[in-house]
N, C-alpha and C positions, 0 to 999 in steps of 0.2 A: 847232342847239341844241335843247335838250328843254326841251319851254316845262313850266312849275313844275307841281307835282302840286297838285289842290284842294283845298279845306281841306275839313275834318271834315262840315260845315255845306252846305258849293258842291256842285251839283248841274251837269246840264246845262238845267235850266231852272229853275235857284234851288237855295235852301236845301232840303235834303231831312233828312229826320229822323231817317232811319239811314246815312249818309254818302254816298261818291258810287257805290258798285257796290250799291246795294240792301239785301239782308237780307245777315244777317253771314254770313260764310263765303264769301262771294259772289266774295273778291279770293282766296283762299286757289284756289280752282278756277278761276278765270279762271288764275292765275299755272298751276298743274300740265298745265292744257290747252293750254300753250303749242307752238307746233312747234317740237321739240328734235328733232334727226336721232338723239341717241342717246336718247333717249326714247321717239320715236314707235311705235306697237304696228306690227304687220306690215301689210300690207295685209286690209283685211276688218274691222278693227275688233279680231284679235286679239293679244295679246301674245304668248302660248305658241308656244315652239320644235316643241311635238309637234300642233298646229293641223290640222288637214285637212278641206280643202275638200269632201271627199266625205261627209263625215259628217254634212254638213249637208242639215235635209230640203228636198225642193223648196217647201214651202209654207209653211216658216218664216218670221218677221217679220224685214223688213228692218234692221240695223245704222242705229244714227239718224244723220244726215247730217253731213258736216264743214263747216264753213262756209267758204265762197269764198276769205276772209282768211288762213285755214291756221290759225285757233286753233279750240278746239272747247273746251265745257266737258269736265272731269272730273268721268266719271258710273263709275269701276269698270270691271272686264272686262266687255267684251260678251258677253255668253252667250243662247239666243234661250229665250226663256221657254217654262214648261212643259217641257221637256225639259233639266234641269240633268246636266252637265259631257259633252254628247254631243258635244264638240269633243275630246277623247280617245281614240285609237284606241291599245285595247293591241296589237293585229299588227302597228299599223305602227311603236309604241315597240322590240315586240322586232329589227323586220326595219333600224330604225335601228341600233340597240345591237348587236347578236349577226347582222344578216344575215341571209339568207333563212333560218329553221326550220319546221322540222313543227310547227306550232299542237298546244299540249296537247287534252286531249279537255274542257275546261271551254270553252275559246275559239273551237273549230270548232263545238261547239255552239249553242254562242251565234252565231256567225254563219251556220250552215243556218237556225237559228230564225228571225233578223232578216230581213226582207224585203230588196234591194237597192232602191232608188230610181231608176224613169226617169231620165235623163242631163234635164235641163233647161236650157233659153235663156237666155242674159245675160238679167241685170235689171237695172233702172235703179233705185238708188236715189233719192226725191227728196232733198231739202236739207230741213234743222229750220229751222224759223224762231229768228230770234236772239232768245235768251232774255235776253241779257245788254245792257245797255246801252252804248256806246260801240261796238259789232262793227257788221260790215257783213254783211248777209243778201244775199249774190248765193247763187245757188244754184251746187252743186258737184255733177259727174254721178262715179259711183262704180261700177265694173263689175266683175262676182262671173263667175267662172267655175267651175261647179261639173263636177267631173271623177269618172266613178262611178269609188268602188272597186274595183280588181284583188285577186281571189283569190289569196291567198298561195302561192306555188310549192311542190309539195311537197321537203323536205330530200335532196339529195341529194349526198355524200359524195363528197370529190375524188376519195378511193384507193379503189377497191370491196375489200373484204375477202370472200375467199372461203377458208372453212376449210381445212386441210390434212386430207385423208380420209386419209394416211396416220398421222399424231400419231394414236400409242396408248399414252400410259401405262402402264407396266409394272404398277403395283398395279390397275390394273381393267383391265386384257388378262389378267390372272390371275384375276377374283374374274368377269369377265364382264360389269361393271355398265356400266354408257350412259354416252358421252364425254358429260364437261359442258360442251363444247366450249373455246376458247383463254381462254388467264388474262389478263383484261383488264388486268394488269400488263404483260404483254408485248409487247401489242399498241400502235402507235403513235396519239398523240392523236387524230392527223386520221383513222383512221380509224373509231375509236369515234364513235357518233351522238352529240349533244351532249345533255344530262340535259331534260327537257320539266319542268313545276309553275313551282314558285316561286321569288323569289330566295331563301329559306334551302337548300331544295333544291339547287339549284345550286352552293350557296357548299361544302355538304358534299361533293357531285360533287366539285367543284374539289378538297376538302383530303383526300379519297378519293385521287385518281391518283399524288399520290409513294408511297403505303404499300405495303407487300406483304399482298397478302389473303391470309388461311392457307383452302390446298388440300389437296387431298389428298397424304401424300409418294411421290414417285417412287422407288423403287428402282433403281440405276443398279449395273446389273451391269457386270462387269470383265472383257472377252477374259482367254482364258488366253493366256501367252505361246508364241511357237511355238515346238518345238523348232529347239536348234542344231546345228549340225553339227559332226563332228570338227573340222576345223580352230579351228572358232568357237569349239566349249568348250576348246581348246587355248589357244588367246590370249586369252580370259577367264580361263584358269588361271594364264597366264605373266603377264599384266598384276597379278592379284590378290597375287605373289610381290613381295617384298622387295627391292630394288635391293642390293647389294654396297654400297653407299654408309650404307644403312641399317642393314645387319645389320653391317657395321664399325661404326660408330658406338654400338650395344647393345654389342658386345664391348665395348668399350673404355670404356663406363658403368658397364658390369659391373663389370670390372676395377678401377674406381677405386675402385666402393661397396665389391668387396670389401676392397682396400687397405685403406680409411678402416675398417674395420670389426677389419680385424687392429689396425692401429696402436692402435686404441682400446680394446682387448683386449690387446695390450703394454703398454700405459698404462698401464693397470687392474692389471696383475698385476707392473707393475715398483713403484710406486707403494705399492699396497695390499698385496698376496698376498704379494711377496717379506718385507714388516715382519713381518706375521703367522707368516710360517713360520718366517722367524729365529729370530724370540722364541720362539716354541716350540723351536725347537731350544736357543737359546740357556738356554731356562730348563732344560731338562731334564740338558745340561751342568754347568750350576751346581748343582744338586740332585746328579747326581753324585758331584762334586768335593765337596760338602760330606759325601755319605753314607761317599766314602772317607778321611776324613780322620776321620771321627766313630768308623770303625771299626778305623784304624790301618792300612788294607792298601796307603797309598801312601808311599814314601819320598824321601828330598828325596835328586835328583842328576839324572842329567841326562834332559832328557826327549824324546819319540819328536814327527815332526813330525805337529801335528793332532791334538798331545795336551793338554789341558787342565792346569792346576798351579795358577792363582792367581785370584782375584778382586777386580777392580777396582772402588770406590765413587767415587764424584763426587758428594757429596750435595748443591750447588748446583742441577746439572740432574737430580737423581733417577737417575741412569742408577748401574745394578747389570747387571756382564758379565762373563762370564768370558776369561780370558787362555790362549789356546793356543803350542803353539811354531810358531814358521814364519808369513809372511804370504801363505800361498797364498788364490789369491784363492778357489776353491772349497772347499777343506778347512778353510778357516778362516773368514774374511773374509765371502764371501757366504753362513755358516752365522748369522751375527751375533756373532761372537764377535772380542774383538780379538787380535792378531797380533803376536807376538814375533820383534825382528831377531835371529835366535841362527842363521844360519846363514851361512857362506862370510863373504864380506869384508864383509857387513854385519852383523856379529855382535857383539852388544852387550852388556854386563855384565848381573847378574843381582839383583832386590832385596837379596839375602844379600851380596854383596858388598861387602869393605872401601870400593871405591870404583871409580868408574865410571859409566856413562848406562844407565840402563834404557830402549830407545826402543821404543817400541809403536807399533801401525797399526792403524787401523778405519775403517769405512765412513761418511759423511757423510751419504749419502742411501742412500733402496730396503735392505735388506737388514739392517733391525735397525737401522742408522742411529745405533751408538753416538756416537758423534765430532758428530753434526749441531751442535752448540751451541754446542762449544768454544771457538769464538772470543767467548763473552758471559762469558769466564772472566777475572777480575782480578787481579791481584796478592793474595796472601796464601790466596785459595780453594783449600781442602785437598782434597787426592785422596789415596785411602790405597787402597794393595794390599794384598791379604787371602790368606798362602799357608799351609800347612800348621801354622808352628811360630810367625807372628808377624804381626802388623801395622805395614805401613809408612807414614807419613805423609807426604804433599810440600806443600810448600805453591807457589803458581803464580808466577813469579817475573816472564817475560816472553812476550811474543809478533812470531811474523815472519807478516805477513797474506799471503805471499806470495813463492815461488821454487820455482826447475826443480824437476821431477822427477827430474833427475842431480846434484844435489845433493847429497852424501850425507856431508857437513862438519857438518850438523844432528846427525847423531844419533851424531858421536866422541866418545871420553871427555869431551873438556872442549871441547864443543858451542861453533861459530865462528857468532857475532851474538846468544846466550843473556847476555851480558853477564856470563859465568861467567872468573874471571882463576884460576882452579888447578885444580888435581884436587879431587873431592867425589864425592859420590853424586848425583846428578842423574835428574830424569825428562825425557822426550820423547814427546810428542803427534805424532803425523803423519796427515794427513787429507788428503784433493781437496779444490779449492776452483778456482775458484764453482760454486757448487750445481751438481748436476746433470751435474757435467763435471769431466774429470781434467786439462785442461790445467797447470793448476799444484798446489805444495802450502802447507798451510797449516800452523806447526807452533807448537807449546803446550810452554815448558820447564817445568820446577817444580825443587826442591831440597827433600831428605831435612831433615824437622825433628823426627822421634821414630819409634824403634823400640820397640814393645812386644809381648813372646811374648805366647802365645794364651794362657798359666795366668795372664796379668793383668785378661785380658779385654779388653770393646775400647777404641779412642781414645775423647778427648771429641770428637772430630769424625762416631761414628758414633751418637754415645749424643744430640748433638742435636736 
């Protein structure tokens, strides 16, 4: 058991006036001087890790004594007077730290300067008498071994570096000037010395080594290559050539771009260039046929094939064209002009007559393109021939969207599927159809609703 603490007042021989350890502070440093194993200073009285026994002079004052008990008051670091912080050694902080080096030229100085000290005999410290009241003063014997300092070894380098006497630089083996010897970039750590001063010095050394220091530039010339020998420049030639695999394949690129290149240029001129010429053709036709009738020098009967005689309005779709005989497809047809059945077993009556089918033909696409529309033609929409002595009028009765080419029941007197039940005067439209293609035809009846000669002037259908 722990017999009870004293009071404020108790003493060990009575009431005392400042409590039971004396002057104040007094418990404060009894408790810090306690023996702690992780407290206690090293031997010698000192705390410091970098301490050394040789630094101490031989005729310094003893470290004050510990007391027998193991408690000692708290008096601060021992340090010996007059001589403050000579417990310090900086060669022996760097040869801890960084290992044996070469001492800067600040530090060898300073220790050629300093004397070393005779090696000196254990001392005996005595014991302090107990300041403290409650401790026990037996005396405690305390033994110092002073050990003289060793001369720092000089730095010597694991790897020796010895320069390359041949490394010569092309730009100063040219200009002459002195090797500045190896570029401490190249050279491995361990064998550079390590940087001597201080630790900022150092620390820049350190952030120094990854960088590239800028040197002089080398010029790094380039073997010529050696000559090759026949065979060599032969199979350098033969390899450099084109596989048959390769140069098939360019023909046959070729080929296609030029293809692609015609057909778009067929396009172009089936499209565009064949309308354009037409009309021109076709308008200078019509001019014609109008200059000879203006002048008397054509007469009505019968006429030569690829000759022109009449001119047809359709003033729904604007189309004005002239009427030649014959449906050849280049003397007539592909001129843009339209085509009369007046020959062999397709031979069909004529406007002038009592009665009968006038059937005509034209082109639907490419080539003037009269015909293109017909089928947006309605019942009642007038179409009127324009010939020499008269103008004929039809108006549009019906339409077949569709049937053969050998068909040829369309365009008889009294036209099979026109919804026509007797003999009349009749017209007939014949076109290809669908666009772009002659697989089938498309055909347009009409029926005669007014004759009027030309000294009446023209219908109300042209005068709209």
């Amino acid at each position: 058991m722990t017999a009870g603490r004293p009071g404020p007042d108790a003493g060990p021989e009575g009431p005392h006036p400042q409590g039971a350890y004396g002057a104040d502070g007094a418990f404060v440093a009894a408790v810090d001087g306690l023996a702690d194993p992780l407290n206690d200073p090293l031997p010698g009285g000192h705390a410091s890790p970098w301490f050394r026994a040789d630094n101490i002079p031989a005729g310094g004052p003893a470290p004050d004594p510990v007391p027998a008990s193991g408690y000692a008051p708290h008096q601060g670091p021992q340090q010996p007077q007059g001589a403050p912080n000579e417990w310090y050694d900086p060669a022996g902080y760097q040869r801890d730290w960084y290992g044996p080096q070469e001492p800067s030229a600040r530090i060898a100085a300073a220790a050629a300067a300093a004397p070393v000290p005779p090696a000196a005999p254990a001392e005996e410290r005595a014991p302090a008498p107990a300041t403290e009241p409650g401790f026990s003063a037996e005396p405690r014997t305390e033994v110092i071994a002073r050990v003289p300092a060793e001369p720092a070894a000089p730095f010597q380098p694991d790897v020796a570096y010895e320069p390359d006497a041949a490394y010569e630089p092309a730009r100063e083996h040219e200009s002459g000037a002195e090797d500045p010897g190896p570029d401490p970039d190249s050279v491995p750590a361990a064998v550079l010395p390590p940087p001597s001063g201080g630790r900022a010095e150092r620390r820049r050394a350190a952030k120094g080594r990854g960088r590239r220091r800028p040197g002089p530039a080398v010029e790094k010339t380039v073997p010529a290559a050696a000559p090759m020998s026949r065979m060599e420049a032969r199979r350098a030639a033969k390899a450099a050539k084109d596989s048959p695999a390769v140069v098939a394949s360019r023909v046959v690129g070729e080929v296609f771009i030029s293809l692609g290149v015609l057909m778009l240029l067929f396009v172009t001129y089936q499209l565009w260039w064949t309308n354009i010429r037409a009309e021109q053709i076709a308008g200078k036709e019509t001019d014609r046929i109008q200059d000879e009738w203006a002048n008397g020098d054509r007469k009505p009967g019968v006429f030569a094939p690829g000759q022109g005689f009449a001119i047809m309005h359709i003033p729904k779709l604007d189309v004005v064209a002239p009427i030649a005989e014959g449906i050849d497809k280049e003397k007539v047809l592909d001129r843009g002009m339209i085509g009369h059945y007046g020959e062999g077993k397709l031979k069909t009556a004529m406007p002038s007559d009592k009665q009968g089918n006038f059937a005509v033909a034209g082109h639907r696409n490419t080539h003037g393109e009269p015909f293109r529309y017909i089928n947006k033609l309605t019942p009642g929409d007038p179409i009127v021939v324009e010939t020499q002595d008269a103008y004929y009028t039809y108006e549009m009765a019906s339409i077949l969207p569709q049937t053969s080419p050998s068909n040829i029941s369309v365009i008889e007197p009294v036209p099979v599927g026109s919804g026509f039940e007797g003999p009349g005067k009749y017209l007939t439209l014949t076109t290809c159809t669908p666009e772009f293609t002659s697989t089938y035809r498309l055909i347009v009846w009409g029926k005669m609703v007014d004759e009027r000669p030309r000294s009446e002037g023209k219908p109300d259908a042209l005068l709209g």
